[in-house]
C-alpha positions in Angstrom: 54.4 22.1 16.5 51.9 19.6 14.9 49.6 19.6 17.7 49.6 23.1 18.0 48.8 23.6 14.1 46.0 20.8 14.8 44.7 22.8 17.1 45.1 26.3 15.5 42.9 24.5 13.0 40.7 22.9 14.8 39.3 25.5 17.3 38.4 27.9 14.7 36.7 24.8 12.3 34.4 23.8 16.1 33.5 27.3 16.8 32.4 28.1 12.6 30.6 24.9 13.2 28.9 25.7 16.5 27.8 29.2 14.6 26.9 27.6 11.9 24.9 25.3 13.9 23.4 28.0 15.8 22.2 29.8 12.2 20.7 26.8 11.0 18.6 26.3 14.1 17.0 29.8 14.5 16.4 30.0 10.6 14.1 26.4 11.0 12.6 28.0 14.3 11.9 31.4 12.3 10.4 29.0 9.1 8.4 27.1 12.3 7.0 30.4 13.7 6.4 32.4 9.7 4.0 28.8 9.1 2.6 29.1 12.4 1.4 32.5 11.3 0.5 31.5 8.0 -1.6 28.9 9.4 -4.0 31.7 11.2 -3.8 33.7 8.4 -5.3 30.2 6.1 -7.7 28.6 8.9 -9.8 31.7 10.2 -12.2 30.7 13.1 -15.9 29.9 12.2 -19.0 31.8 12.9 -18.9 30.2 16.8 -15.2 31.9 17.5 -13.1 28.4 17.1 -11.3 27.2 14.6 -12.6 23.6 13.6 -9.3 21.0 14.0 -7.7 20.1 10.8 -6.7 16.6 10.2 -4.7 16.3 6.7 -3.8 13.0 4.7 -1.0 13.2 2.5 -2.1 10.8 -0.6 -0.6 11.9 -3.4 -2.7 9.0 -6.1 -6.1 8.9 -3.7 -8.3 8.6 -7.0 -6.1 5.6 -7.5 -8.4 2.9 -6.5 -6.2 0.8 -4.6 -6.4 -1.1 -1.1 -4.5 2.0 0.1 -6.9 4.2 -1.1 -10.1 1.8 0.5 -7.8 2.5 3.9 -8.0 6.3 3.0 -11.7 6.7 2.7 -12.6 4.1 5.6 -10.2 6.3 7.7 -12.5 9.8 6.8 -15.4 8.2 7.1 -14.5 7.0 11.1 -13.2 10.5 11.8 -16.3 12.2 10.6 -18.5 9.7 12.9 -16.7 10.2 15.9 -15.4 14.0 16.0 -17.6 16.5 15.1 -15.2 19.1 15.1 -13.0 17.9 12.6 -12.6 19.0 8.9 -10.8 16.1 6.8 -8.2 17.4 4.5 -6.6 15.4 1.9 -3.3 16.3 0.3 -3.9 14.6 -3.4 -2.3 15.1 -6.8 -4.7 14.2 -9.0 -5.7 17.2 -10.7 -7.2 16.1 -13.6 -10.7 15.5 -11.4 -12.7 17.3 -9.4 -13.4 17.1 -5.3 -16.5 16.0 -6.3 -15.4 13.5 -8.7 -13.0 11.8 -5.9 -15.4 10.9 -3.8 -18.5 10.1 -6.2 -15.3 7.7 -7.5 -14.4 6.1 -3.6 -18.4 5.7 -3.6 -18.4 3.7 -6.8 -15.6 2.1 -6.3 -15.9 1.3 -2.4 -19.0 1.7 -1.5 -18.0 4.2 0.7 -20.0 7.0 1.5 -18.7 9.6 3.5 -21.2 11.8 6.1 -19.6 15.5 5.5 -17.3 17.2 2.5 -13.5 16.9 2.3 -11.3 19.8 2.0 -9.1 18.6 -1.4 -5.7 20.1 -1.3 -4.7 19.8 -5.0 -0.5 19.6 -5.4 1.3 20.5 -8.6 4.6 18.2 -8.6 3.4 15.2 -7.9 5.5 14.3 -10.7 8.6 14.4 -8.3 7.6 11.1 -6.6 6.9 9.2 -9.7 9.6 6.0 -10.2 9.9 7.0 -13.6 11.8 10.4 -13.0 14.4 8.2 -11.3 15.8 5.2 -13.3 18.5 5.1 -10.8 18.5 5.3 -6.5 14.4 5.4 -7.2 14.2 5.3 -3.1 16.2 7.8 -2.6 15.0 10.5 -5.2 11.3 9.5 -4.6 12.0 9.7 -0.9 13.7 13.3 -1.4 11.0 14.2 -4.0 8.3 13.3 -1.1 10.2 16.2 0.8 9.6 18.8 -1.9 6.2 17.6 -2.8 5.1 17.8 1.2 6.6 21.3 1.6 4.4 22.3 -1.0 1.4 20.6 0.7 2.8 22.4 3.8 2.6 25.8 2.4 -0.9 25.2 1.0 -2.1 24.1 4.0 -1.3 23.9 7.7 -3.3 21.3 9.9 -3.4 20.1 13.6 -2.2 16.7 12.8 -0.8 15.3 9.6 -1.1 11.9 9.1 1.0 10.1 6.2 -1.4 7.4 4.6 0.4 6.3 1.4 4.1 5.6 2.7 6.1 8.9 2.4 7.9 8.9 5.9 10.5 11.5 4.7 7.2 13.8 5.0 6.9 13.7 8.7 9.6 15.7 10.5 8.7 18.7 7.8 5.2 18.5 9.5 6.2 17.7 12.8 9.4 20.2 13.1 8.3 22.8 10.9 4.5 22.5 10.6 4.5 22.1 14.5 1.9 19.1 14.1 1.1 16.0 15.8 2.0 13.6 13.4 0.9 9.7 12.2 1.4 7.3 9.4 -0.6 4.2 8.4 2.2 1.9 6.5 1.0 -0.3 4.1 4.8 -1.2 3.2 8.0 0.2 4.1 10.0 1.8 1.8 12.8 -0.4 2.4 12.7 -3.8 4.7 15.5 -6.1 6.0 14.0 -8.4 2.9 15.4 -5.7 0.4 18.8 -6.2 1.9 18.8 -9.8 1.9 18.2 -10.0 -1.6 20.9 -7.7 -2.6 23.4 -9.2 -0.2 22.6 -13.1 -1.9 22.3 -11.2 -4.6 19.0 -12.4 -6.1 17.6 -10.9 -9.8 13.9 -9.6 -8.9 12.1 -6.2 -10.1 13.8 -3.9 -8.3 17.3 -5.7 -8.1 18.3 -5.9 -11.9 20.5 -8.6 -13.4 23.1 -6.3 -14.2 23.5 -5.5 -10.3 23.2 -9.0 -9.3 26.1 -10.4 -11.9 28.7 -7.6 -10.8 29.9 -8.1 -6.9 31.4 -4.4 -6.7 27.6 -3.2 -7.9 26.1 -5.3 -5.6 28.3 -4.5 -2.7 27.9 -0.1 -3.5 23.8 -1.1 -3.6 24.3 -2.6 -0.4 26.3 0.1 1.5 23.2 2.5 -0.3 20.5 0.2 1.2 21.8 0.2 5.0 22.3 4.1 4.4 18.9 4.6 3.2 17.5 2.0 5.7 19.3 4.1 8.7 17.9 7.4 7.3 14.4 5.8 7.1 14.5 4.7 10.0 15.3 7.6 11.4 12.7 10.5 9.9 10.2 7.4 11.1 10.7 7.5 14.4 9.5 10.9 14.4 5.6 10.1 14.5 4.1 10.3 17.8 1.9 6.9 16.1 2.8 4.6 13.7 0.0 2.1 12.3 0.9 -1.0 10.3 -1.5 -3.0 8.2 0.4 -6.5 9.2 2.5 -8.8 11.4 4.9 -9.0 8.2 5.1 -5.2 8.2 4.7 -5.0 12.2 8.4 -6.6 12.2 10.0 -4.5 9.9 8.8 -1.4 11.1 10.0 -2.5 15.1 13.7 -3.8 13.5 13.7 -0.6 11.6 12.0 2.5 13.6 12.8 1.0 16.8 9.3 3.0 18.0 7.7 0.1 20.0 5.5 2.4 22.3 3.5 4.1 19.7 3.4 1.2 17.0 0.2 -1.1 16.9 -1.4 -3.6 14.0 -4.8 -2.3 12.5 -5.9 -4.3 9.3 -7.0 -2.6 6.8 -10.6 -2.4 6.2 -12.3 -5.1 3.9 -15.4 -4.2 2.6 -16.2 -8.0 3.8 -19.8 -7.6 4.5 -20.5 -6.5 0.8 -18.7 -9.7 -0.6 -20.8 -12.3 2.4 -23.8 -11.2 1.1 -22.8 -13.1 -2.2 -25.2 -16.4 -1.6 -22.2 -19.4 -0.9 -23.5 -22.1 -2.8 -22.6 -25.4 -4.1 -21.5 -24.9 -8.1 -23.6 -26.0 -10.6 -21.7 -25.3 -13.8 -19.0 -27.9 -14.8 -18.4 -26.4 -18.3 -16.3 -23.9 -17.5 -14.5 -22.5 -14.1 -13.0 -18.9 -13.9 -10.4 -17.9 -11.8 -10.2 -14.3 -11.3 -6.8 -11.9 -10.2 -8.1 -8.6 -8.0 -4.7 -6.0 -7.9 -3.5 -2.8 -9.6 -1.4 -3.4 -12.1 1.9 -2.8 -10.4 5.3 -4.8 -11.1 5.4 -6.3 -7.6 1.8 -7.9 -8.0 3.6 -10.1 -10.9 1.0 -10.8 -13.2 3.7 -12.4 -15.7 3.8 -15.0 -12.7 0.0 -15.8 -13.0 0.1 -15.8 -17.0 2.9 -18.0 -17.1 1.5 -20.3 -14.9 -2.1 -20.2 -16.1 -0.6 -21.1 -19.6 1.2 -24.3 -17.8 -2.6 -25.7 -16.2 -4.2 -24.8 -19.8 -1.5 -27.1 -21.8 -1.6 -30.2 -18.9 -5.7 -29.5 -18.8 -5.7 -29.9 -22.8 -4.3 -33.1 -22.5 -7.3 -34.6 -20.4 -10.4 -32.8 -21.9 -11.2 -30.7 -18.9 -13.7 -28.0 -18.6 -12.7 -24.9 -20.6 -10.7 -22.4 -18.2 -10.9 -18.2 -17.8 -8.0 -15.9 -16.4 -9.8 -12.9 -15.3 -7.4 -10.4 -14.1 -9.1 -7.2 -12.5 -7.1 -4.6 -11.4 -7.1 -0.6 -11.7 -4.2 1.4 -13.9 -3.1 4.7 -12.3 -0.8 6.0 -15.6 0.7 5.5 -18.7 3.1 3.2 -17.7 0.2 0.7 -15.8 -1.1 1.0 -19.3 1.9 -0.2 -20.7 2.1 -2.8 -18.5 -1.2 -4.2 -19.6 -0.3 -4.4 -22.9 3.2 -6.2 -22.3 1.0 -8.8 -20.6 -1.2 -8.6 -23.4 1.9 -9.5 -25.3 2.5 -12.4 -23.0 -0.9 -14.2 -23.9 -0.4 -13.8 -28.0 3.7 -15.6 -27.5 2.2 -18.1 -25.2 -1.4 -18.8 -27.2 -4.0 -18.4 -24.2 -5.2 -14.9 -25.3 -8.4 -16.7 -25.6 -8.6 -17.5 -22.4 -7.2 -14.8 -20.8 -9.5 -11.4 -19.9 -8.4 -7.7 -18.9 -11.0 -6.1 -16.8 -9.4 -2.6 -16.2 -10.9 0.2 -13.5 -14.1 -1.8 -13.6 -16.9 -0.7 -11.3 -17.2 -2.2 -7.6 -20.5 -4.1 -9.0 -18.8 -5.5 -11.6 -15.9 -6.6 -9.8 -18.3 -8.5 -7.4 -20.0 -10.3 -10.0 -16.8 -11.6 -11.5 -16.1 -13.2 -7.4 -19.4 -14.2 -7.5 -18.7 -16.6 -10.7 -15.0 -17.6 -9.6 -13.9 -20.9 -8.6 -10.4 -19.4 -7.5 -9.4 -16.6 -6.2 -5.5 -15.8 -7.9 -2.9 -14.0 -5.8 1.2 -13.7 -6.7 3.1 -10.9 -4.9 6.0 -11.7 -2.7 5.9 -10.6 0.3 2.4 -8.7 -0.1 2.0 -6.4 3.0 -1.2 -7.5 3.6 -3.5 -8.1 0.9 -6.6 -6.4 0.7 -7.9 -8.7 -2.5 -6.7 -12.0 -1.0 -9.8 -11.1 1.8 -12.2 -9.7 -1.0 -11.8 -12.9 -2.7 -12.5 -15.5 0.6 -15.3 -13.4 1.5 -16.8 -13.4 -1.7 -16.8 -17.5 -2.0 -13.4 -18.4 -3.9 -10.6 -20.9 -3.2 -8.3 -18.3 -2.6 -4.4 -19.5 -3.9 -1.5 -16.7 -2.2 1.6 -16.5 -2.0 3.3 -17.9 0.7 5.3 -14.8 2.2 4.2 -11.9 3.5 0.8 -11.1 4.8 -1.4 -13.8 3.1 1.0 -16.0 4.8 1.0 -14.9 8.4 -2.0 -13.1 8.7 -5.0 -14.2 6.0 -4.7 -17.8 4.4 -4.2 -19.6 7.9 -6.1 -22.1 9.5 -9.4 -21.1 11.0 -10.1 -23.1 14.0 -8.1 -26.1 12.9 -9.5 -25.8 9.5 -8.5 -24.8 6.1 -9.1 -21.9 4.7 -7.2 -21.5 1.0 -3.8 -22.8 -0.6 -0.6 -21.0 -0.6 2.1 -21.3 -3.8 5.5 -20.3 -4.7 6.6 -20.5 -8.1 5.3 -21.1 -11.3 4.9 -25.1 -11.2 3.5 -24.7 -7.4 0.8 -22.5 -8.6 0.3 -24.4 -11.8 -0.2 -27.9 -10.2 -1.9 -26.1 -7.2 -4.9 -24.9 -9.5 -5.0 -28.4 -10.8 -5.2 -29.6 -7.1 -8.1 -27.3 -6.3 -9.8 -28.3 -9.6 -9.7 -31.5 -8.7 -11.5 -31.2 -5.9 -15.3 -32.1 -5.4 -17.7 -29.4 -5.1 -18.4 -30.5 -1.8 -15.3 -29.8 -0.5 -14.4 -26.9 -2.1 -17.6 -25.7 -0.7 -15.9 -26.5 2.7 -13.0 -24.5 2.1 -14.9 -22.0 0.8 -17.2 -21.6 4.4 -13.8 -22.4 6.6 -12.4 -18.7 4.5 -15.7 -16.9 4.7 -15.9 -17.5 8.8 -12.4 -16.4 9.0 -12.0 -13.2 7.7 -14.6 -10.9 10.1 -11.3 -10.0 11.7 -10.9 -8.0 8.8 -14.1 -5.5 8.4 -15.0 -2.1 8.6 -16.0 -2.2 12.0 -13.1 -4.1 13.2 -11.1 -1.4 11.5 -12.7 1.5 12.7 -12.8 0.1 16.2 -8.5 -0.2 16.0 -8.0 2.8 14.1 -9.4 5.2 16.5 -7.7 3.6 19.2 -4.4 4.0 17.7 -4.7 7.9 16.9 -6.4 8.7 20.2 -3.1 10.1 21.3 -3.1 12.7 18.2 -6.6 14.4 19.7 -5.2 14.7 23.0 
């Protein structure tokens, strides 16, 4: 009698599911075939009879001025050199400027000048991927915000191939499944890594772990099951691209463990405007009065400038004690929104409580000229993210002549601040007292040999230039033109 009822049940539940199933699959292939149209109807054919080849970026901040924005422009700029036929679109949310203020800014800012006009596709809720709308499961709502935000990139414009160049995988089956694209990314960090889930399972306090999670095992145990559910789904809408670019061996391994998409995956650094920053003349300092050492990042809570303050503060009260040469923070770095701004100012805060405002400058959105004049002065070059993807201003700052200190995770640590033909090429740190006694080391040194290390850095990081970029990058979407 039981089995009977099961099945009395059961039969009807499989076939309602099977029609269900069924429904769901011919509305996505009647969505797939109404964009199809609407993408004629958007993209009429030129004067010659063909329609040029659209290649769209979805960057939601590319006015930002970030290293991910440096990979955005370098990326245009190789794609208008080597296909004529293509028109660059770029998916942005930054409506508060111009086209032509975007790239007059990647100009200024990069020194990146790009051969023929971009097709700006302005999007109105961008404010669905912003942290702030979600104080809670930020991953998950910024992930399922991406999803709106790119269906309404989607409907403003179709392209040939859609290639995701600030991090929003959840994007890519919507362009691949619905847009009927060929689809890429370039990852300049995953949106969750195997590192995440270590630190909630040993339960470790950091910015995106809070204490309250980490003092409470049934909290940390719910954030956990979350994490391997998000990490599962991520891994899965990833594996969707037909190529996958990462910026890094640290990000390389994440990616495999998570995507599992070893065919199409390959490393291509990001482009370091390297050349620009060699032609600094490397010379042996004169001035023993005072040394600066300078901070280049956007003022993010991952770069951890509280890190740098705190330990700046700790050289400046054991330097006092001796009668060294007065010392400068100089910490560069661009704000994208109020609550960069707010950041600032809480660091701000930090100098007054700790008495080394004095000593300590903000150099906010500066100009790319101004920037290389403060690397042109610095005796060290000032890094403190853990596990940094890569590190676009760890490079900037060996190329343009500094003692660069990183920290020792992530991409400065397997990738940038490594030997160079037996040779040394900057100093790694961990925690406050590392970098604290670290600068002191460096300080300590002659000029002569900081000169050294200085030339050992400035060899080493060709591997990282435009050229070498370009070169790698077009090797690695070759597939999508095919």
């Amino acid at each position: 009698a039981c089995f009977r009822l099961l099945c009395s049940l059961l039969i009807p539940a499989l076939f309602l599911s099977g029609i269900l199933c069924i429904c769901l699959v011919m509305l996505l292939w009647g969505i797939r075939l109404w964009i199809q149209r609407r993408k004629k109807q958007l993209t009429p054919a030129g004067k010659d009879g063909k329609r040029p080849l659209l290649v769209a970026f979805f960057h939601p901040y590319c006015n930002a001025g970030g290293g991910g924005e440096r990979v955005l422009w370098c990326a245009i700029r190789t794609l208008q050199k080597k296909y004529k036929n293509v028109t660059c679109v770029v998916y942005t949310g930054d409506r508060d400027a111009t086209g032509e203020d975007i790239v007059e800014g990647a100009f200024r800012r990069f020194n990146i000048k790009l051969t023929h006009p971009v097709k700006f596709v302005f999007l109105e809720k961008r404010y669905l991927v912003e942290a702030s709308l979600y104080p809670h499961f930020t991953l998950l709502g910024q992930s399922l915000g991406s999803v709106f935000l790119g269906w309404e990139a989607l409907l403003k414009c179709v392209p040939d191939i859609y290639i995701d160049s600030m991090g929003y995988a959840f994007t890519l089956p919507l362009f691949k499944y619905l847009g009927g694209c060929r689809v890429g990314c370039y990852v300049h960090y995953p949106t969750i890594s195997t590192d995440m889930l270590s630190v909630v399972r040993n339960q470790d306090t950091r910015f995106n772990n809070a204490a309250f999670i980490t003092n409470n095992p049934l909290f940390s145990k719910f954030k956990l099951v979350y994490y391997y559910l998000f990490a599962f789904m991520y891994g899965f809408v990833g594996s969707c691209s037909d190529v996958v670019m990462v910026n890094s061996s640290w990000t390389l391994n994440h990616i495999l463990s998570l995507w599992r998409a070893v065919a199409c995956t390959s490393i291509v650094y990001p482009p370091c405007d390297v050349q620009t920053f060699l032609d600094i003349p490397l010379e042996e300092e004169k001035s023993t009065t005072e040394y600066s050492i300078v901070s280049v990042s956007q003022f993010r809570p991952e770069k951890d400038h509280l890190l740098q303050i705190r330990a700046f503060a700790k050289l400046l009260k054991e330097k006092r004690l001796g009668q060294q040469p007065s010392l400068k923070l100089i910490l560069i770095g661009g704000c994208r929104n109020q609550q960069d701004e707010e950041r600032v100012n809480n660091l701000k805060c930090l100098c007054e409580e700790l008495g080394v405002s004095n000593n300590v400058m903000f150099r906010i959105n500066i100009p790319f000229e101004e920037l290389k004049k403060h690397l042109a002065k610095a005796t060290i070059g000032l890094h403190t993210m853990w596990n940094e993807h890569f590190g676009i201003g760890v490079v900037e700052c060996m190329a343009a002549g500094t003692v660069i200190l990183a920290h020792n995770s992530g991409g400065p640590k397997l990738d940038i601040v490594v030997p160079y033909e037996g040779r040394i090429t900057g100093f790694l740190a961990e925690n406050e007292d590392n970098y604290a006694e670290t600068m002191a080391y460096i300080l300590s040194l002659s000029p002569e040999k900081r000169l050294e290390i200085r030339e050992n850095a400035r060899q080493s990081v060709c591997r990282f230039s435009d050229q070498h970029f370009e070169e790698t990058f077009l090797l690695s979407v070759e597939p999508l033109f095919k």
